[in-house]
C-alpha positions as CSV (number, residue, x, y, z in Angstrom):
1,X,-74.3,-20.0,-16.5
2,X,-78.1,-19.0,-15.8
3,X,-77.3,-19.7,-11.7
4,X,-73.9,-17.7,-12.3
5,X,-76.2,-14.6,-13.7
6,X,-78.5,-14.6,-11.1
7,X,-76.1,-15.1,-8.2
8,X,-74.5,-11.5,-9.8
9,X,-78.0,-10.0,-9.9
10,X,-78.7,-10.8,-6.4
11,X,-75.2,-9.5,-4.9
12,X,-75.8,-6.8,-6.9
13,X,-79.0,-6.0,-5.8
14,X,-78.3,-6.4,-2.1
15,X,-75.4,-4.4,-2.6
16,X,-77.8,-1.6,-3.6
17,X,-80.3,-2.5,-0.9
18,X,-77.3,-1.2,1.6
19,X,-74.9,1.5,0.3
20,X,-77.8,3.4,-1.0
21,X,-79.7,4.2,2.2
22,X,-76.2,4.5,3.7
23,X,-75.2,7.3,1.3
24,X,-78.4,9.2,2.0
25,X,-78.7,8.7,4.9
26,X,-75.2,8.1,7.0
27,X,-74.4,11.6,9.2
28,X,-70.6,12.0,8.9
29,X,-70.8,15.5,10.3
30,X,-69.2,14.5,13.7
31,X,-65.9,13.2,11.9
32,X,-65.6,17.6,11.2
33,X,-66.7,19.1,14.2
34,X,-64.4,21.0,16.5
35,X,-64.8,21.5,19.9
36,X,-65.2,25.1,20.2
37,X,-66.2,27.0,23.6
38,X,-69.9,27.4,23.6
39,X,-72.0,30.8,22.2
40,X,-72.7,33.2,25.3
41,X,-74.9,36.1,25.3
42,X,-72.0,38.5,25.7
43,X,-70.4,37.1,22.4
44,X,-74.1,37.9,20.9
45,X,-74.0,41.5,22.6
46,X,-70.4,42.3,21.3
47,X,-70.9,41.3,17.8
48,X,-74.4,42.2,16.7
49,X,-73.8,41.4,12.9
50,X,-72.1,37.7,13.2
51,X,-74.7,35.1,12.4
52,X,-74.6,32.8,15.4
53,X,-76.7,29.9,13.9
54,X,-75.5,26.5,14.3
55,X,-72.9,27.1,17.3
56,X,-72.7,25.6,20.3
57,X,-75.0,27.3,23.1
58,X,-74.5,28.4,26.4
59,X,-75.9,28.2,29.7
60,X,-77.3,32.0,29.2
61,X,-78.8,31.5,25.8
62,X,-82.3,31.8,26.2
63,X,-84.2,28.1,26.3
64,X,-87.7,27.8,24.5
65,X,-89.8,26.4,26.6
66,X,-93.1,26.8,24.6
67,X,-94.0,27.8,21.0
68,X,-95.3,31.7,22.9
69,X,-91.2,32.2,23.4
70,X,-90.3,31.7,20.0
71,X,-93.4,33.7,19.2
72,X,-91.9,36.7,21.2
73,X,-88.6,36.5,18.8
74,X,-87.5,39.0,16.7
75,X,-86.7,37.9,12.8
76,X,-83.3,37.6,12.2
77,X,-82.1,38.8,15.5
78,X,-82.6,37.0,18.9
79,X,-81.1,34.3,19.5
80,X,-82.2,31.3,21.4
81,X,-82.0,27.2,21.6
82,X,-84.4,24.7,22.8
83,X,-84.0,21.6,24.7
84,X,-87.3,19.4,22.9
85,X,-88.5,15.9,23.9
86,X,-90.0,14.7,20.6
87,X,-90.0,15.5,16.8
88,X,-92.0,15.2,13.9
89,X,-91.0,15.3,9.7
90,X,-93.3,17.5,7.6
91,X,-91.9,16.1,4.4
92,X,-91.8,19.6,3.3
93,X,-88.2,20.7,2.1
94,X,-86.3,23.7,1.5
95,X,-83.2,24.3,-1.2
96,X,-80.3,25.0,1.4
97,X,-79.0,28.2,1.2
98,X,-74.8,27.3,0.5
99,X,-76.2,24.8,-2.3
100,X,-75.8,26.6,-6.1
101,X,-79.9,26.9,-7.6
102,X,-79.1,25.8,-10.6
103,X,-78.6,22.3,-12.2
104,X,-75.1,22.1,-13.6
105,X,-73.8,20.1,-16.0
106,X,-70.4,18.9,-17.9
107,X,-70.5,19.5,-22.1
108,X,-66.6,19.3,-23.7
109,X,-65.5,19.9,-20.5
110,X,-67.3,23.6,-20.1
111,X,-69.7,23.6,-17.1
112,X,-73.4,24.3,-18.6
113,X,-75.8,25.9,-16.3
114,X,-79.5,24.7,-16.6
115,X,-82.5,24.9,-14.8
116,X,-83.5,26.4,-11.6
117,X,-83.8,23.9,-8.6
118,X,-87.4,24.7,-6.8
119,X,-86.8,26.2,-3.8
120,X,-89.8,24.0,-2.2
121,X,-90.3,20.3,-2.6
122,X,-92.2,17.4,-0.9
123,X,-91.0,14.4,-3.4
124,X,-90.5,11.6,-1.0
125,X,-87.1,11.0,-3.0
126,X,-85.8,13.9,-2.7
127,X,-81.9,14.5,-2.3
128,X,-80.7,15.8,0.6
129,X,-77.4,16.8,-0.7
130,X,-79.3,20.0,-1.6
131,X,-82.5,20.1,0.3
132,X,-83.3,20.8,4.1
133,X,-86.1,19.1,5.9
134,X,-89.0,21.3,7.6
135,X,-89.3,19.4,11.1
136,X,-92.0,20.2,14.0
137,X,-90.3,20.3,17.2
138,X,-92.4,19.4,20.6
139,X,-91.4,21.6,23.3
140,X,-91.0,21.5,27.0
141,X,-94.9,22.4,27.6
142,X,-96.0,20.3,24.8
143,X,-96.5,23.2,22.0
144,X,-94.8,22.7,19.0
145,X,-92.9,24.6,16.6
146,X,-91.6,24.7,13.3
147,X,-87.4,24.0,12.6
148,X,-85.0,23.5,10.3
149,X,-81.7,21.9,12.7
150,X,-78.6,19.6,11.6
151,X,-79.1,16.1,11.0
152,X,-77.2,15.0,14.0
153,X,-79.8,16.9,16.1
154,X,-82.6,15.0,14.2
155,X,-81.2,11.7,15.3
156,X,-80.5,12.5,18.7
157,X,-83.5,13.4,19.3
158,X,-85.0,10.0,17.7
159,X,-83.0,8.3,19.4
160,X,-84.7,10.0,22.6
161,X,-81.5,11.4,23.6
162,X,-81.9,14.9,26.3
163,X,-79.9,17.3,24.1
164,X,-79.7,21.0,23.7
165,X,-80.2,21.8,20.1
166,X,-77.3,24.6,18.4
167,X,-78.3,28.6,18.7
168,X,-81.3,29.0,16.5
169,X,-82.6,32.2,15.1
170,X,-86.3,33.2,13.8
171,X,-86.7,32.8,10.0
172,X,-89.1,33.8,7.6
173,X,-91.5,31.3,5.2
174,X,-91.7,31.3,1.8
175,X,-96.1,31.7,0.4
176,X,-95.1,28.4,-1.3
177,X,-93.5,26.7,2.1
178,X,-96.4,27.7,4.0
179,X,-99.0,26.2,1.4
180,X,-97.4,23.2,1.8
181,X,-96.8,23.0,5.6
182,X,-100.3,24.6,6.5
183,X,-101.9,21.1,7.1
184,X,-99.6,19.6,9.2
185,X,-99.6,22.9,10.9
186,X,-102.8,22.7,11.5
187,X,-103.2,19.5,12.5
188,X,-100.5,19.8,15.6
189,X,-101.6,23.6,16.5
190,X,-98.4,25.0,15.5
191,X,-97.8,28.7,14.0
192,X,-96.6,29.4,10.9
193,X,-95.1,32.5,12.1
194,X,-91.3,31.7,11.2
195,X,-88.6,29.0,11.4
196,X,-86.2,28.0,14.1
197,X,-83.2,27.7,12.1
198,X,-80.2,25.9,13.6
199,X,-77.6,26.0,10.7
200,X,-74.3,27.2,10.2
201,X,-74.4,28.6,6.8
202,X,-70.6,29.1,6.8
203,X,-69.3,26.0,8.2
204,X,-71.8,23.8,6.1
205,X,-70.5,26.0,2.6
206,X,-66.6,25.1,3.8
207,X,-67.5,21.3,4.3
208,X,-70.5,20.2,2.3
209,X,-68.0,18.8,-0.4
210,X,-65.8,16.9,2.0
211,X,-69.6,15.2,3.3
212,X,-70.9,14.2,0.3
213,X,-67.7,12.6,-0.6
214,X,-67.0,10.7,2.4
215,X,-70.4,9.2,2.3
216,X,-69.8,8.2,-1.6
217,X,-66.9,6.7,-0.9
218,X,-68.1,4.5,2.3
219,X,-71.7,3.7,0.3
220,X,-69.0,2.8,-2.7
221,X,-66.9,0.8,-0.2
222,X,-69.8,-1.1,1.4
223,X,-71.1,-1.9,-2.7
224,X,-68.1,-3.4,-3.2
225,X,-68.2,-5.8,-0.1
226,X,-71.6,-7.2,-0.2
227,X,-71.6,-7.4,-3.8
228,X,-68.4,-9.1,-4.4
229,X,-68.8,-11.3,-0.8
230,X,-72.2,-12.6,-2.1
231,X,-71.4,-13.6,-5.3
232,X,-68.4,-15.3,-4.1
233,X,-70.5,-17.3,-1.8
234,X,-73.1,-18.1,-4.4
235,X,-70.5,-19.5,-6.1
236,X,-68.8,-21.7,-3.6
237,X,-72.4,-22.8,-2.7
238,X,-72.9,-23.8,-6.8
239,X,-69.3,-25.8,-7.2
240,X,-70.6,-27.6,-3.8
């Protein structure tokens, strides 16, 4: 009966080990794309009040080829993308825009509204269903600069993967992002003045829902099979 216990512990326990890092962790992102025809800078010209950020880029997008081009940007209204060889996490995150600020919660079926979420943490636990990750980007020349870009982007470039990130735009920093990113700034040369921000605010508010619960139900799916095939097999082994 003891053995029995254990064996469910241990499937148990791996079971964890696996589906959680998958949940957190798994990109599902390419599952939604569609293949729409790449960002020009006549489709920049002609509508000067469409966010751009996060769509595909075009040959005539400007590339950044050092952090003195991104320096030259104007907040919130040139465009550009990058092409970089290497990246780097701050640990440094930011609450995503499309995500609600404040902690919800169900009471007799009424949806209670609690605290604010902070707008900047560094917990090395945090969730990324809500938060989104300061990165330093290495450029062409070698400078680097600050960005926030889709997680697919992150792990091509990992991977070490020549890739051409989504249109960016220049974005402001918080005092309190700024406090916390000023050491790894300064430790790697980079300016703090703004963010290259890659997202798609509109397309991530449509389909964050759909994410998070395709990666519950794989991570729920992948419990289920390690758990239930290694108690099984503890079992077998113990009637042997």
């Amino acid at each position: 009966m003891i053995k029995e216990k254990l064996i469910t512990m241990l499937g148990t326990v791996l079971a964890l080990a696996v589906s959680v890092p998958l949940f957190l962790h798994w990109n599902p992102e390419f599952l939604f794309r569609e293949e729409n025809a790449p960002v020009t800078a006549a489709d920049i010209r002609q509508n000067p009040t469409k966010d751009f950020a996060g769509a595909q880029a075009g040959d005539d997008i400007p590339r950044l080829s050092g952090a003195e081009d991104f320096s030259a940007l104007l907040y919130g209204i040139d465009y550009a993308t990058a092409e970089p060889t290497d990246i780097i996490a701050t640990g440094v995150y930011s609450l995503k825009p499309w995500v609600n600020p404040y902690r919800t919660r169900q009471v007799n079926g009424r949806t209670v509204t609690g605290k604010r979420k902070p707008q900047i943490v560094t917990s090395p636990f945090v969730l990324e269903e809500d938060y989104n990750q300061y990165y330093l980007l290495k450029l062409p020349d070698g400078t680097f600069l600050l960005a926030q870009i889709p997680p697919d982007a992150v792990s091509a470039i990992r991977q070490g993967e020549h890739m051409t990130l989504p249109v960016g735009r220049k974005d402001g920093l918080t005092d309190t992002a700024r406090n916390h990113l000023a050491t790894i700034c300064e430790t790697y040369d980079v300016s703090m003045d703004g963010v290259f921000y890659a997202f798609s605010e509109e397309w991530y508010r449509e389909h964050s829902f759909s994410l998070f619960l395709l990666r519950f139900s794989a991570a729920a799916v992948v419990f289920f099979v390690v758990a239930v095939g290694v108690i099984l097999t503890g079992n077998r082994i113990l009637k042997q």
